[in-house]
C-alpha positions in Angstrom: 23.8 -25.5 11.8 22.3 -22.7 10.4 23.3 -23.5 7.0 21.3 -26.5 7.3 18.5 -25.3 8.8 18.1 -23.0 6.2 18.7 -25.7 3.9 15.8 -27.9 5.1 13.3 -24.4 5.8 14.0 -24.3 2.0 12.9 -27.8 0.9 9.9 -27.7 2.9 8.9 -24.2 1.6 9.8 -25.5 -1.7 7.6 -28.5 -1.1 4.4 -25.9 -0.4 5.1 -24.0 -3.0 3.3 -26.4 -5.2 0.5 -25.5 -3.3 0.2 -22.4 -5.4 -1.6 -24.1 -8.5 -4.0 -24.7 -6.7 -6.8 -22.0 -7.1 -8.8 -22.5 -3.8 -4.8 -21.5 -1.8 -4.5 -18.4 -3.4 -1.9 -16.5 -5.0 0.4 -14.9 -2.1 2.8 -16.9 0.6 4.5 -15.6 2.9 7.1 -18.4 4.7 7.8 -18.5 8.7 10.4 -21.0 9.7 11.6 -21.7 13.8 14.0 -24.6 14.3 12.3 -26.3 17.1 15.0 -29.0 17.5 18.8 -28.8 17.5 20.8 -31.5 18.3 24.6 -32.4 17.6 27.3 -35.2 18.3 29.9 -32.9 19.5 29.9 -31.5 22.8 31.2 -27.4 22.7 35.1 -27.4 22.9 35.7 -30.7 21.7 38.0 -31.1 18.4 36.0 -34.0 16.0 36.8 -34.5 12.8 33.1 -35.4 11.8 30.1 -34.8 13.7 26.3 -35.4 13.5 23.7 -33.0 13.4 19.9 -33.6 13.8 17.4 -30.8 13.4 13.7 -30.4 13.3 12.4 -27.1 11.8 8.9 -25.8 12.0 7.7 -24.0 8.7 4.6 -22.2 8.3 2.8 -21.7 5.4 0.4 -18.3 5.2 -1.6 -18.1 1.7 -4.0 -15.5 1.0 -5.5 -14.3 -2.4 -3.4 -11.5 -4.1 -6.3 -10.0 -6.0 -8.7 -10.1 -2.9 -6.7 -8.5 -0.7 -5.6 -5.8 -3.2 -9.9 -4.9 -3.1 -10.5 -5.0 0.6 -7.1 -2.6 1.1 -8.4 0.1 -1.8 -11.8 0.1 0.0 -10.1 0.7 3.3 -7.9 3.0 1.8 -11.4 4.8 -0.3 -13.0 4.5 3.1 -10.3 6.6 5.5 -9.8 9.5 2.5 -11.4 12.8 3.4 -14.5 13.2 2.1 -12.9 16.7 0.6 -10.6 14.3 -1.5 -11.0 11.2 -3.5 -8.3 8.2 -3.6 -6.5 7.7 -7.4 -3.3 5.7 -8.5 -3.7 2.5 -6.5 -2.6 -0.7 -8.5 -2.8 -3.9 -6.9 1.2 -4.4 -8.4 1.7 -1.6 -5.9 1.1 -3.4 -3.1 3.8 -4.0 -0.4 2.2 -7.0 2.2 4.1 -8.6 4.9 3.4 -11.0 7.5 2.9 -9.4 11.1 1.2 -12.4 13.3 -0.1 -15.8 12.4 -1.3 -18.8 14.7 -1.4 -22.0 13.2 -3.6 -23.7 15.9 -6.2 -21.0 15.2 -5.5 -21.0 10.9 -5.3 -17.4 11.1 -2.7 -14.7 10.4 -2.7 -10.9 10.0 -0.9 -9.2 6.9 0.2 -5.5 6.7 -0.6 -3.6 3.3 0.9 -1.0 2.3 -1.2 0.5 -0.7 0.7 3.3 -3.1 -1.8 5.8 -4.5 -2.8 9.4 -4.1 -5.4 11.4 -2.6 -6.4 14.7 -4.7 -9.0 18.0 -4.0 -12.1 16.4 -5.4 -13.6 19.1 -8.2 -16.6 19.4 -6.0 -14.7 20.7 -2.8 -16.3 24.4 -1.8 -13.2 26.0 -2.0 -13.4 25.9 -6.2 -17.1 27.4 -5.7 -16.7 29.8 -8.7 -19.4 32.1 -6.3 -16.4 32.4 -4.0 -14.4 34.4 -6.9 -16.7 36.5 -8.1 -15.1 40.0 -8.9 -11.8 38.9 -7.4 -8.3 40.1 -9.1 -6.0 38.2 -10.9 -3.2 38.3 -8.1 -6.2 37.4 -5.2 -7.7 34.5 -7.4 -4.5 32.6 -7.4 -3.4 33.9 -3.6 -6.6 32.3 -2.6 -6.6 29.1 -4.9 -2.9 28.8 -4.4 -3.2 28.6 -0.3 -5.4 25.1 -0.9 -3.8 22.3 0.7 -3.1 19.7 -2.5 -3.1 22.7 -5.2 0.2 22.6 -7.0 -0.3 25.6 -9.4 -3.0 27.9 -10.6 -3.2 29.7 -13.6 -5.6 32.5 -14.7 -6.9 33.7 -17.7 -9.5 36.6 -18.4 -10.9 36.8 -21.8 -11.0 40.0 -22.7 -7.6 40.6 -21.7 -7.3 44.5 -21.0 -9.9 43.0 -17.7 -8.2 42.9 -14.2 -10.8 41.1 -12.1 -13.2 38.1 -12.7 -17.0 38.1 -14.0 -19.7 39.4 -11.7 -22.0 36.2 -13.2 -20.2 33.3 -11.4 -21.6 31.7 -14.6 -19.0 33.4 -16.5 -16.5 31.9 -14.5 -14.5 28.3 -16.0 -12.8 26.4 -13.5 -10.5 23.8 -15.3 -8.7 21.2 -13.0 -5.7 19.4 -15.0 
């Protein structure tokens, strides 16, 4: 029985699959099947040689745009970043979606994204304020860079070398983020 169920879920999933080059559908589907009616010829226990079996299987169609929804998820995901960081590395390949609720009486379902990317410091966050490091030494400028949440590394250079702390001019001071 559950052979065939699946077996007829897949013809009719099949079946509205064509659906899909269709532009107004979209690009997505996601497939829910219920078998609503079992019926079989054999009663439990009995030994039959052949038997009968009649089933009736709901399947639910959700279609939703692929390139639309990868937008509205990297807005939401823009949207809830810090303000300290901004959002890179989201591709709409990245996307993982899957089907949490729909209601067919209603022509409605909600999908759960998950969106890949990463947040990073944005270059403009107070704590790279060169005015901050004014005078500081070597070992202090990287203990106090270093202790930023999201900094992997930092690396200083003073030009002339023989120097041991940073310029008094925060104008003199280069922050470079790579």
């Amino acid at each position: 029985v559950a052979a065939y169920a699946k077996e007829v879920a897949g013809q009719a999933s099949e079946t509205l699959k064509k659906l899909l080059s269709r532009p107004e559908v979209g690009s997505g589907v996601f497939f829910k099947e219920q078998v609503v009616r079992r019926e079989t010829t054999a009663k439990v226990g009995e030994s039959q040689p052949s038997f009968d079996v009649t089933l009736a299987v709901h399947v639910e169609a959700v279609f939703y745009d692929k390139d639309a929804l990868a937008l509205v998820a990297e807005s939401a995901l823009r949207a809830a970043a810090p303000a300290d960081k901004e959002v890179r590395g989201i591709t709409a390949d990245g996307l993982q979606v899957e089907l949490a609720a729909s209601d067919a009486t209603a022509k409605s379902a909600t999908l759960s994204v998950t969106v890949p990317g990463e947040a990073v410091l944005k270059e403009t966050n107070q704590a790279f304020n060169a005015e901050k490091l004014i005078g500081m030494s070597v070992e202090d400028v990287q203990r106090e860079l270093g202790s930023i949440d999201g900094v992997k590394s930092v690396s200083v250079k003073i030009t002339p070398a023989l120097l041991k702390r940073l310029a008094n001019l925060a104008v003199q001071i280069d922050i470079i983020f790579e």
